[in-house]
C-alpha positions, 0 to 999 in steps of 0.5 A: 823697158829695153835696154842694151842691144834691144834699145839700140835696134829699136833707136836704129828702127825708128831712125829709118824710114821705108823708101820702098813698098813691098815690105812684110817685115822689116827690123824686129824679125828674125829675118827681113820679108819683103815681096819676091818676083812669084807669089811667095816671099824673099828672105833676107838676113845677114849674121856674123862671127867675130873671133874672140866673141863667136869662136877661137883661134883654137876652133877649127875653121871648118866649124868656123865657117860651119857655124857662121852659115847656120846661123843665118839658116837657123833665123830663116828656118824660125821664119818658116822659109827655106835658104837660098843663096848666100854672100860671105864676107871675110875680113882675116889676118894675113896669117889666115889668108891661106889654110884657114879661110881654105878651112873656112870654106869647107865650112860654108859648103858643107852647109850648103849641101846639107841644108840647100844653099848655094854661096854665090859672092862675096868679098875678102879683106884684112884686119889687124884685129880680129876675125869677121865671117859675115854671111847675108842670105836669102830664102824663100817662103810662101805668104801663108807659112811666113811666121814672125815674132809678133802674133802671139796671143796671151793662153798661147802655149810655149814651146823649145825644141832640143835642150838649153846650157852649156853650148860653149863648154859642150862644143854645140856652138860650132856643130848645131844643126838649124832646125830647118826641116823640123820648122817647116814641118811645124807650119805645114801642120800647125798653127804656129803663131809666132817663132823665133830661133834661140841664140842670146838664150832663154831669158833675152829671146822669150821677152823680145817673142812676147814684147812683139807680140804685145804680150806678156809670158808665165814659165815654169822654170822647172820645165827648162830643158837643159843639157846634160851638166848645164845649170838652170842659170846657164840654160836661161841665159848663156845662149848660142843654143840655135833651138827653136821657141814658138808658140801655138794655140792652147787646143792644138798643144796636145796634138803637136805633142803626141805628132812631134814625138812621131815624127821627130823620135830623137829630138825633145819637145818641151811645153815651157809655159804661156803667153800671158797679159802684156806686162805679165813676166813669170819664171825668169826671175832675175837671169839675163841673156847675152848682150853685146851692149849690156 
């Protein structure tokens, strides 16, 4: 059963109704799919930070800006794709207007020239409250590499890049990298049945992978990858982790262990579990992830 956040996208799913064709994927998905002008398909996904949630006044506004843009990068990369353009809407106090959203913007661009997109628009505006960067990005994949949350199938075998936990108190939120280059490189090679990027952490992100797909999960949660000082229960749950969860056929999962580890020397590869019969749920045991309607 859903409840929070997860009630809601669904309340919301079921009240719109498609007008158009051309969609491959809609409300659910990491990012919406929707046919492009050649053979491949658009990306589009819209994210958002908000102060007091996402960051401090206290973080600088680079990593501010930073982090609002990979967010969107790291739902793009989960789908298989690759960034193309974004839009950013800033809706700042008057004492921001200036040095702050300069900060903010130095930001955005770094992520850009890092990872391939160009910020082409926007819109500024003022709040007497807290701060807002919104960013809504397209990108591009090709029909055959678009990877979604549904697809998994029950002896699949889990997997999570890099480590869990401690995020917030270790600084990993405003300075992660999106795991773009290391995605594409997953579904050139394998065959990745479904994939999504971890942000409310563990124990709300591997339930929503396995409920798309009709399925259920079994984790040992000993396998947890955590960060250096992070408990388990931080690691299933605080979230803001931007690492990725995926699932593959059981006969490619020792292949994909012996080529990641040559390919990517410096960044863990964890076996966590399995996909399982629908209603299946082992090894979460009673942690919960991040909700912002809970």
């Amino acid at each position: 059963m859903t409840h929070g956040e997860d009630a809601l996208v669904a309340r919301l799913q079921r009240a719109l109704q498609r007008h158009g064709r051309g969609v491959v994927a809609g409300i659910g998905d990491d990012c919406a799919a929707v046919t492009g002008p050649g053979r491949g398909l658009l990306l589009l996904k819209t994210d958002c930070v908000v102060e007091g949630r996402h960051f401090t006044s206290r973080d600088p506004a680079a990593a501010v800006g930073w982090k609002a843009a990979c967010r969107a990068v790291s739902d793009i990369a989960a789908c298989g794709g690759r960034p193309a353009h974004a839009l950013v809407t800033c809706v700042v106090r008057a004492a921001q207007t200036k040095r702050w959203l300069d900060g903010v913007y130095r930001g955005l661009d770094k992520a850009g020239r890092e990872f391939g997109f160009d910020v082409v628009g926007g819109e500024l505006s003022r709040t007497d409250g807290p701060a807002v960067i919104s960013v809504a990005m397209t990108g591009t994949v090709a029909r055959r590499a678009l990877v979604r949350r549904a697809g998994g199938k029950p002896g699949d075998v889990l997997f999570v890049t890099g480590v869990l936990g401690g995020s917030l108190a270790s600084g990993w939120h405003l300075r992660f990298r999106p795991r773009l280059d290391e995605a594409s490189w997953l579904v050139a090679n394998f065959r990745v049945r479904a994939m999504m990027d971890l942000s409310d952490g563990l124990a709300s992100d591997l339930p929503r992978l396995a409920r798309a797909g009709g399925t259920g999960f079994v984790i040992d949660p000993k396998s947890v990858p955590r960060r250096r000082g992070a408990s388990l229960k931080q690691a299933l749950g605080e979230g803001e982790d931007f690492e990725l969860l995926f699932a593959v056929p059981p006969h490619e999962a020792d292949r994909l262990e012996r080529e990641w580890g040559k390919r990517w020397p410096k960044l863990r590869l964890t076996r966590i579990g399995l996909l399982a019969a629908a209603g299946t749920r082992e090894g979460l045991g009673r942690a919960r992830g991040y909700d912002h309607f809970a």
